[in-house]
C-alpha positions as CSV (number, residue, x, y, z in Angstrom):
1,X,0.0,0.0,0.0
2,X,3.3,2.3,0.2
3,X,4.6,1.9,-2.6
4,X,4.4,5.1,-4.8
5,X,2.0,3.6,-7.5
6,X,-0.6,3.0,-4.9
7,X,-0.3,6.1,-2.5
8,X,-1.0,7.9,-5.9
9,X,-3.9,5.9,-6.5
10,X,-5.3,6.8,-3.0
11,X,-6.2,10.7,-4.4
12,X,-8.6,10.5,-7.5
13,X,-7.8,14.4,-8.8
14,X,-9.3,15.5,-12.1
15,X,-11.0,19.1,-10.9
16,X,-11.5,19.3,-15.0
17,X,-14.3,16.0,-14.8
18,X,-15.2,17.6,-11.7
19,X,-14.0,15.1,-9.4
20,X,-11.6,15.0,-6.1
21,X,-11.9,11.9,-4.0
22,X,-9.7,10.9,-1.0
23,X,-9.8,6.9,-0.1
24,X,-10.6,6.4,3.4
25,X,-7.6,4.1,3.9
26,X,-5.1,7.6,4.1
27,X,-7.4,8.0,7.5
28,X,-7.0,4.5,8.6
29,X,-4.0,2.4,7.3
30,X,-1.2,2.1,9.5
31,X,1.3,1.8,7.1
32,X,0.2,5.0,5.6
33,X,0.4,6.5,8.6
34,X,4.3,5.2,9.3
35,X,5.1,6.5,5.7
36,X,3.5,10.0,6.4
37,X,5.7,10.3,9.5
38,X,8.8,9.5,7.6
39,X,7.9,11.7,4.6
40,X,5.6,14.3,5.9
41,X,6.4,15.2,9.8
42,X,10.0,14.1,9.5
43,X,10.5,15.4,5.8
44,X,9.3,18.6,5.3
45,X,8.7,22.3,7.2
46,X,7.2,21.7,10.9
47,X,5.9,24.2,13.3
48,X,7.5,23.9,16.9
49,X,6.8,27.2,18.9
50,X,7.0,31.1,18.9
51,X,10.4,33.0,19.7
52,X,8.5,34.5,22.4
53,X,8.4,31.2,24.0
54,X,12.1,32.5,24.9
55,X,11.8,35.8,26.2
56,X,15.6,35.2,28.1
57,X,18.8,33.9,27.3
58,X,19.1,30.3,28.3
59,X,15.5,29.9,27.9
60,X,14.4,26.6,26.7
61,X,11.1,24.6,25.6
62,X,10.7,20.9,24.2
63,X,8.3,19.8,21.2
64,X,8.8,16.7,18.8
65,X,9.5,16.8,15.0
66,X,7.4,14.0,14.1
67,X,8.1,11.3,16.3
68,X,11.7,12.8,17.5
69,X,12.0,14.8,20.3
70,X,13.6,18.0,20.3
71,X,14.8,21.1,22.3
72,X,14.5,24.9,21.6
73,X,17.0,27.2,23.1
74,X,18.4,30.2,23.7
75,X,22.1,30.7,24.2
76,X,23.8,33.3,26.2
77,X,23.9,35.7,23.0
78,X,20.7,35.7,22.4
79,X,21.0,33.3,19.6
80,X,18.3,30.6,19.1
81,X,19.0,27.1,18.7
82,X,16.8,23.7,18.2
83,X,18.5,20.3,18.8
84,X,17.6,16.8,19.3
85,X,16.4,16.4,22.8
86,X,19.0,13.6,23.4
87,X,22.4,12.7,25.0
88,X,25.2,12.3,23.0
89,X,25.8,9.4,25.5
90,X,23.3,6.4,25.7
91,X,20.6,8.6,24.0
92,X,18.7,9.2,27.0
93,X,15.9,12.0,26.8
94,X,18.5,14.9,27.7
95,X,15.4,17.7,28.9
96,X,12.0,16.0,29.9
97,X,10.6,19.6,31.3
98,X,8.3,21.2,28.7
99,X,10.1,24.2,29.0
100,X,12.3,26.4,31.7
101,X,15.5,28.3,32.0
102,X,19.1,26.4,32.5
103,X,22.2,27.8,31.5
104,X,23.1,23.9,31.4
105,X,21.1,20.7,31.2
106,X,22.7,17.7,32.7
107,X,21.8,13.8,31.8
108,X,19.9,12.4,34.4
109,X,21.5,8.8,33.6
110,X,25.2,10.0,33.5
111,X,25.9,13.3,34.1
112,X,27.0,14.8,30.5
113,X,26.4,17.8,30.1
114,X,25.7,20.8,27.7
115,X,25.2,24.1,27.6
116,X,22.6,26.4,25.9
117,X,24.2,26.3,22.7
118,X,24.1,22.8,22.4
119,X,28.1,22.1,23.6
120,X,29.1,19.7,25.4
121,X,31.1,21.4,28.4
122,X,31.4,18.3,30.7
123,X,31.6,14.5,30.6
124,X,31.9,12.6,33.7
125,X,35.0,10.8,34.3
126,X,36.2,10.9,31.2
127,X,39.9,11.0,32.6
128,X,39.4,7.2,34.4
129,X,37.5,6.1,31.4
130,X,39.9,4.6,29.5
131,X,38.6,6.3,26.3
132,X,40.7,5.6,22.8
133,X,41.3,8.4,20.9
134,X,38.5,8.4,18.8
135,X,36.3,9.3,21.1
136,X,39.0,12.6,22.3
137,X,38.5,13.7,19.0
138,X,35.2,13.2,18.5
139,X,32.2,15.6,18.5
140,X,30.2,15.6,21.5
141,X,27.9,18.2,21.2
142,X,23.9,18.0,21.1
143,X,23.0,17.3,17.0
144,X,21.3,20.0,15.4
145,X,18.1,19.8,13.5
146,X,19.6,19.9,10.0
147,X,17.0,23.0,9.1
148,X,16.1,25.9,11.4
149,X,14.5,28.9,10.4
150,X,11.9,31.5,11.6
151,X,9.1,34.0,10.1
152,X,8.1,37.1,12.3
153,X,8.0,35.0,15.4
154,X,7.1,31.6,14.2
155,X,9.8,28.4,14.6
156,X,10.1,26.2,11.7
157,X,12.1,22.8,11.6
158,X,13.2,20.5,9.2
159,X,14.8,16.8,9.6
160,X,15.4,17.1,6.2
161,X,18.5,18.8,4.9
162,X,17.1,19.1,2.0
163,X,13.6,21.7,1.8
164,X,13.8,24.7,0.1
165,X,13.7,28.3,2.2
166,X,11.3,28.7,4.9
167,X,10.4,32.0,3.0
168,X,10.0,30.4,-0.4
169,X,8.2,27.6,1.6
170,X,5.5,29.8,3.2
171,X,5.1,32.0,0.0
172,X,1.9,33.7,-0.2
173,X,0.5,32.7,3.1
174,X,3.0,35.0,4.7
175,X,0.8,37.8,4.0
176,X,-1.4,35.8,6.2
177,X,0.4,35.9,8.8
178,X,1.3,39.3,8.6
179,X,-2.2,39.7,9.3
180,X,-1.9,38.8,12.9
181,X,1.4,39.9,13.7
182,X,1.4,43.3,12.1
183,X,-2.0,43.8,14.5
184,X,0.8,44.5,17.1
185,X,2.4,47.9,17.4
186,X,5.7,46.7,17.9
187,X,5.3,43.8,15.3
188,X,5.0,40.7,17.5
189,X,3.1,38.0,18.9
190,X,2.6,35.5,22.0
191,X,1.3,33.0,23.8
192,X,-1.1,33.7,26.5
193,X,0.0,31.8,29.5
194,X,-1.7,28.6,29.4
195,X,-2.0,25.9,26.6
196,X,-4.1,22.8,26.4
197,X,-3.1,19.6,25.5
198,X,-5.2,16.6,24.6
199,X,-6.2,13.8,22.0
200,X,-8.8,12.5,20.0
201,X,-9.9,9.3,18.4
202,X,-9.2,9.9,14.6
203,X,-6.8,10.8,11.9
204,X,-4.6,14.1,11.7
205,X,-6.1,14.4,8.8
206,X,-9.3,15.4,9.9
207,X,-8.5,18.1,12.1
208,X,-6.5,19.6,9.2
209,X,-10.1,19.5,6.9
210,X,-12.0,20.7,9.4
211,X,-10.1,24.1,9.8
212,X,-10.4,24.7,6.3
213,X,-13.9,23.9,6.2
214,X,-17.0,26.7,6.8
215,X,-19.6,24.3,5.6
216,X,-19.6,22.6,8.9
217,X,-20.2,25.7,11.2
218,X,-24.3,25.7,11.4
219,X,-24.7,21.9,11.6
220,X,-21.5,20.9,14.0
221,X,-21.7,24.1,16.1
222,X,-25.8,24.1,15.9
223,X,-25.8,24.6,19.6
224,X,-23.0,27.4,19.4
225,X,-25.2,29.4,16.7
226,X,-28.4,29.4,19.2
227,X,-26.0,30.7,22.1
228,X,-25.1,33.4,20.2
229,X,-28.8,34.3,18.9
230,X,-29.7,34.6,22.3
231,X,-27.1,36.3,23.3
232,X,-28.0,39.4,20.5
233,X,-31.5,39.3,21.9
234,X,-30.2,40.3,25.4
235,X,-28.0,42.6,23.4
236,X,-25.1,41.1,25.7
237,X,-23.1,40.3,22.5
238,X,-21.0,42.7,20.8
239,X,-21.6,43.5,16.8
240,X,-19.1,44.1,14.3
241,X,-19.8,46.4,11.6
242,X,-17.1,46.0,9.7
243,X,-18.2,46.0,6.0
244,X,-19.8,47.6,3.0
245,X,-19.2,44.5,0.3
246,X,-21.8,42.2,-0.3
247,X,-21.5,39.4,2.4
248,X,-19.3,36.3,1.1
249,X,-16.9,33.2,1.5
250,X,-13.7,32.8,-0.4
251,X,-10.6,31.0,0.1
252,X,-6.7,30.7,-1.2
253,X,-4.7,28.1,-2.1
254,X,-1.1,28.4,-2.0
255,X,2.3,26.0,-2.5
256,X,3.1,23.3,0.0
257,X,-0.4,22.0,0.8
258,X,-1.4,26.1,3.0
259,X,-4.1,27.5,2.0
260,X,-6.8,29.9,3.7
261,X,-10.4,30.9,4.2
262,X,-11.8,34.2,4.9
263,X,-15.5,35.7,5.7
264,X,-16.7,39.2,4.5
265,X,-19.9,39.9,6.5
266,X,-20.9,42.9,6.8
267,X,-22.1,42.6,10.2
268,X,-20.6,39.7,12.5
269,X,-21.7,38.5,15.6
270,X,-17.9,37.9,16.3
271,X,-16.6,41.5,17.8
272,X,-13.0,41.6,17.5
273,X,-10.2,42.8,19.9
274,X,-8.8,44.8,17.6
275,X,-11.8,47.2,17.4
276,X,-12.5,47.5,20.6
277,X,-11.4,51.1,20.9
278,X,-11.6,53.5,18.1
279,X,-8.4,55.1,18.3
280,X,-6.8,52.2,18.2
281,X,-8.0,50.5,15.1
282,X,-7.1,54.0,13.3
283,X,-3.8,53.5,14.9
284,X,-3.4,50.2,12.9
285,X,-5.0,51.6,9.8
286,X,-2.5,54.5,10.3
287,X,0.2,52.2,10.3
288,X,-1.2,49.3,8.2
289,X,-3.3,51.2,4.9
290,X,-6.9,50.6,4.7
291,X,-7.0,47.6,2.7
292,X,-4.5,45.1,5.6
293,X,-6.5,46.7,8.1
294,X,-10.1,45.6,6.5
295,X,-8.5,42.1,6.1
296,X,-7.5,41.9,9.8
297,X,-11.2,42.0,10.7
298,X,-12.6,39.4,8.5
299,X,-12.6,35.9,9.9
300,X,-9.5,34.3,8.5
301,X,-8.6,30.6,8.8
302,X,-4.8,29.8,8.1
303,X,-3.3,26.4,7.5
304,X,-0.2,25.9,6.9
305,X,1.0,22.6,6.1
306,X,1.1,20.1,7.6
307,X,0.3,21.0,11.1
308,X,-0.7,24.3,12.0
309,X,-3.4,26.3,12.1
310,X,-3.9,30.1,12.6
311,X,-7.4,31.1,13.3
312,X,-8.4,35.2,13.9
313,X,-12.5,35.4,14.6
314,X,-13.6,37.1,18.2
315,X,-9.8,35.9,19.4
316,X,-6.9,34.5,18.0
317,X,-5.8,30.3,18.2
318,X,-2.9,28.5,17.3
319,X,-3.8,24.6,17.1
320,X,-1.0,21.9,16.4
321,X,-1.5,18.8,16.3
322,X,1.5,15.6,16.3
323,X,-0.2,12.3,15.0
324,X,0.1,9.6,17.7
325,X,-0.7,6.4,14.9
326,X,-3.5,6.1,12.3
327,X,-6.1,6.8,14.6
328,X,-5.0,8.9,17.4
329,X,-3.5,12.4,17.4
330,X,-2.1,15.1,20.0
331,X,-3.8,18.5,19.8
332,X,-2.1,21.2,21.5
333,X,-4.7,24.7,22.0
334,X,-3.2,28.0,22.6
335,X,-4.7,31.5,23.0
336,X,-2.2,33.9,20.5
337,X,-1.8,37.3,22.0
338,X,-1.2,40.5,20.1
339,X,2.8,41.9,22.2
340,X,0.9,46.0,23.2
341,X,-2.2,45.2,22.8
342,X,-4.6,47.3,25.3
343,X,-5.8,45.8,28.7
344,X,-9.2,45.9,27.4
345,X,-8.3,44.2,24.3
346,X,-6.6,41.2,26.1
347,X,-9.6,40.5,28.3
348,X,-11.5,40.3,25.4
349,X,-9.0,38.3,23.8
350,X,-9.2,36.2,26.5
351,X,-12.6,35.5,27.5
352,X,-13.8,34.6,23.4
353,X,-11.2,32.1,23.7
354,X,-12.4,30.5,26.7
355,X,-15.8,31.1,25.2
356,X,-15.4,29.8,22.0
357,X,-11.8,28.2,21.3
358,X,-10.8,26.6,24.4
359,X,-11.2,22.7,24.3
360,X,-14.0,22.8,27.6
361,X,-15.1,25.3,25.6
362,X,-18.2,25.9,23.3
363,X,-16.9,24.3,19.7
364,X,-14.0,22.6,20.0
365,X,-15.6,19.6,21.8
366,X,-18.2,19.6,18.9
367,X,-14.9,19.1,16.6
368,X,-13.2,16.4,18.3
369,X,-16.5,14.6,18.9
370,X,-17.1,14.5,14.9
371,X,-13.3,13.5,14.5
372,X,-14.0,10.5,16.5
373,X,-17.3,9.9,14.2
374,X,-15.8,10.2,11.1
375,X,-13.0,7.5,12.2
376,X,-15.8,5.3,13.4
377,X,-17.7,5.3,10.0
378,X,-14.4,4.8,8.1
379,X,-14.4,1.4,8.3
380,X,-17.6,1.3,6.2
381,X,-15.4,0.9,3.3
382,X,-18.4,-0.8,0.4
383,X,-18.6,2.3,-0.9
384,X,-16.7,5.7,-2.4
385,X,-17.9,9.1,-0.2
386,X,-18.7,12.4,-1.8
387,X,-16.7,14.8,0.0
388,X,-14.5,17.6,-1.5
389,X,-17.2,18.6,-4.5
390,X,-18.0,21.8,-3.4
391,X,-17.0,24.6,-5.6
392,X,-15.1,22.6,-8.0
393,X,-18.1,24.0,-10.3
394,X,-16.7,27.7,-9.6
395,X,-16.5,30.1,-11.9
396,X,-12.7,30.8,-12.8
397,X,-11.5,34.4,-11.9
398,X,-13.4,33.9,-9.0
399,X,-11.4,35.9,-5.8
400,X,-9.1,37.8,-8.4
401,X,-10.3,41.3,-7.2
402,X,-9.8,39.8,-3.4
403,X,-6.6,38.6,-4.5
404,X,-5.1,41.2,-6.6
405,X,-5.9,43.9,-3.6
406,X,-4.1,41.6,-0.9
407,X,-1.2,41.1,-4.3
408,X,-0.8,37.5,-3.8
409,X,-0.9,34.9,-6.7
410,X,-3.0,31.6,-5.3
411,X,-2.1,28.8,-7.3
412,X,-4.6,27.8,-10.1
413,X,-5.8,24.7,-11.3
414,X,-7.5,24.8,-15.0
415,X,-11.1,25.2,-13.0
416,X,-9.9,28.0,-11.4
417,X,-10.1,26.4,-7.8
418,X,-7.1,27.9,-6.6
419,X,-9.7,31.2,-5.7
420,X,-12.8,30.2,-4.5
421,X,-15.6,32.6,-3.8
422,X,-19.2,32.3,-3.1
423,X,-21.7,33.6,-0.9
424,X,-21.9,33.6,2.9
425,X,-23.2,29.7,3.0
426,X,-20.7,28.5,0.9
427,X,-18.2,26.5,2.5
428,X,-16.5,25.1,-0.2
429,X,-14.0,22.3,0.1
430,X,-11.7,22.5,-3.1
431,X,-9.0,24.5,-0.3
432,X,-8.5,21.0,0.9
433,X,-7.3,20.0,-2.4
434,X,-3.4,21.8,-1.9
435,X,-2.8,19.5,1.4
436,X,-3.4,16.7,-0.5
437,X,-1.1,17.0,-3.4
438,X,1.5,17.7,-0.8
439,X,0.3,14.5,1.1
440,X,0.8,12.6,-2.7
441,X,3.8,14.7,-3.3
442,X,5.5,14.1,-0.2
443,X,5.3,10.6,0.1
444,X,6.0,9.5,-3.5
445,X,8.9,11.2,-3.4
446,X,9.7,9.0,-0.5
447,X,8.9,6.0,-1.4
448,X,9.4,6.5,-5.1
């Protein structure tokens, strides 16, 4: 099932008969899943963490590329560095705090030990231990991740020597995040204290659909939708008037399997932290231009590939997720905060997060409870499932205006799917369609 004939076979992709169909074995085999680890979450770009998850030297915080532990750190110079989480020694795990501050880190087992640049400043005994000179001349240090690179705040890691750029990786959906950060004053972001870890019964895969996919909203989050109504009655629910285009759904697909959706409703139930006080959404129109700071209050939904997600409603979430086997996965939930926002803003911030975001939360259990339902009715295999048809009949040219104002280039497909756009119920599902030709791309090439 590996083998690069049939992993192709697994994605049926002809947008021009109108068709794009996904086997249910990529959600459910476990050799699949074992080849995506190798090829996907060990072989290309992976989120680990924020800069600002170091705010000092000698800093640290641990996180896993794939199935291989790492550590993130912070020398005494201020320079970051991200290492395999293991000693040089016997390879026991080297850190296992989540994260910290230690000008050294010591082996638990033996005693070796290295500093926050990753040297090794001390191994124990090594006089009495009758060492040949091999070892002497050997390297001791922690290994390095072979790629390390960062965008306005965000950590990216490779295993793989081999990817291109982080900035020719990301491409357009930088612009995305700019989006976020440049919502700051002083052109950062960070974590609000807290995260949430937990996991649910299904595939990665479905948690990477499901934030890319409106169509779900009313049905999923039924219960959410009357919570809110009622809340507008009491009038105990902010309003966001925040267009005068006619109300709509679009979304973006770019290189590498990201892509984005984005709302324009001209009246939201969502109120936003950034509009909270007049003078300071001027302030970032001031700063921004009218046209970034219109974007910054429509609902955007980032992905980048293959496991992060970026979401900007009524607050701000980063999700991550690292896939446990072919049916179980880690999520990881954090409130993103906006470095001099107001007081008021980060209450706000804050409380629509709890409110909405936050596992415990008002939606997210919805999500996971559907993850687990999908994974349950994937073994009904008699049959092909109709998923990812809607907007592949979409008009091409569709989004170019949206596009061309933000000047970014989706990419295309000869429908035209690359820019969807339709009205406020459309939820369409051809912005799935870049993380699968990664998924194909990726693992052919390694098991070509």
């Amino acid at each position: 099932m590996t083998d690069a004939a049939s992993l192709a076979a697994l994605i049926d992709d002809r947008p021009e008969d109108g068709i794009f169909a996904v086997d249910s074995a990529v959600f459910t085999d476990e050799a699949i899943f074992e080849a995506e680890m190798t090829a996907i979450f060990e072989g290309t770009w992976i989120f680990i963490g924020l800069a600002s998850q170091l705010p000092k030297p000698h800093s640290f915080f641990t996180t896993y590329i794939g199935r291989q532990p790492v550590i993130v750190m912070k020398d005494g110079k201020g320079k970051i560095g991200c290492f395999l989480n293991t000693c040089r020694h016997r390879g026991t795990l080297l850190c296992p705090l989540k994260h910290g501050r230690q000008k050294f880190h010591t082996c638990r087992y033996h005693g070796w030990s290295y500093d926050s640049g990753g040297e090794n400043v001390h191994v124990t005994a090594e006089a009495t231990g009758q060492y040949a000179a091999s070892f002497t001349e050997a390297d001791h240090n922690l290994i390095r991740v072979p790629r390390f690179e960062s965008y306005r705040g965000l950590l990216f890691a490779s295993l793989n020597p081999d990817v291109p750029t982080l900035d020719d990786h990301l491409g357009d959906a930088k612009v995305f995040i700019d989006l976020v950060v440049d919502q700051s004053p002083v052109g950062e972001i960070e974590y609000v204290p807290g995260e949430v870890t937990y996991t649910f019964k299904g595939n990665w895969k479905l948690q990477f659909e499901n934030g890319l996919d409106f169509y779900h909203f009313s049905t999923t989050h039924s219960a959410y939708v009357d919570i809110l109504a009622q809340r507008g009655k009491r009038g105990t629910l902010g309003v966001l008037t925040s267009e005068d285009e006619p109300e709509a759904q679009g979304s973006f697909n770019f290189h590498y399997g990201h892509a984005v959706n984005f709302s324009i409703l001209q009246q939201s139930l969502f109120s936003r932290p950034l509009c909270l006080e007049q003078d300071a959404l001027d302030a970032v129109r001031e700063r921004v231009g009218p046209v970034r700071a219109k974007w910054m209050l429509r609902q955007r939904n980032l992905t980048i590939y293959p496991n992060l997600q970026i979401i900007d409603i009524n607050s701000a979430q980063i999700r991550t997720w690292r896939p446990l086997s072919a049916s179980k996965t880690e999520m990881t939930s954090h409130c993103l905060g906006i470095v001099g926002e107001r007081p008021a803003a980060r209450r706000f911030r804050i409380r629509g997060y709890e409110d909405f975001f936050n596992p415990p939360g008002l939606a997210s259990s919805d999500d996971n409870a559907m993850y687990e339902l999908c994974q349950a009715g994937y073994a009904a295999q008699a049959g092909p499932r109709q998923g990812y048809g809607r907007g592949l009949a979409g008009t091409p040219g569709a989004g170019d205006a949206q596009a061309a104002e933000l000047g970014i280039t989706p990419v295309e497909s000869s429908m035209g799917v690359g820019k969807a756009f339709g009205n406020e119920a459309f939820g369409g599902e051809t912005n799935f369609f870049p993380g699968y030709r990664e998924w194909k791309r990726l693992l052919q090439r390694g098991n070509g």
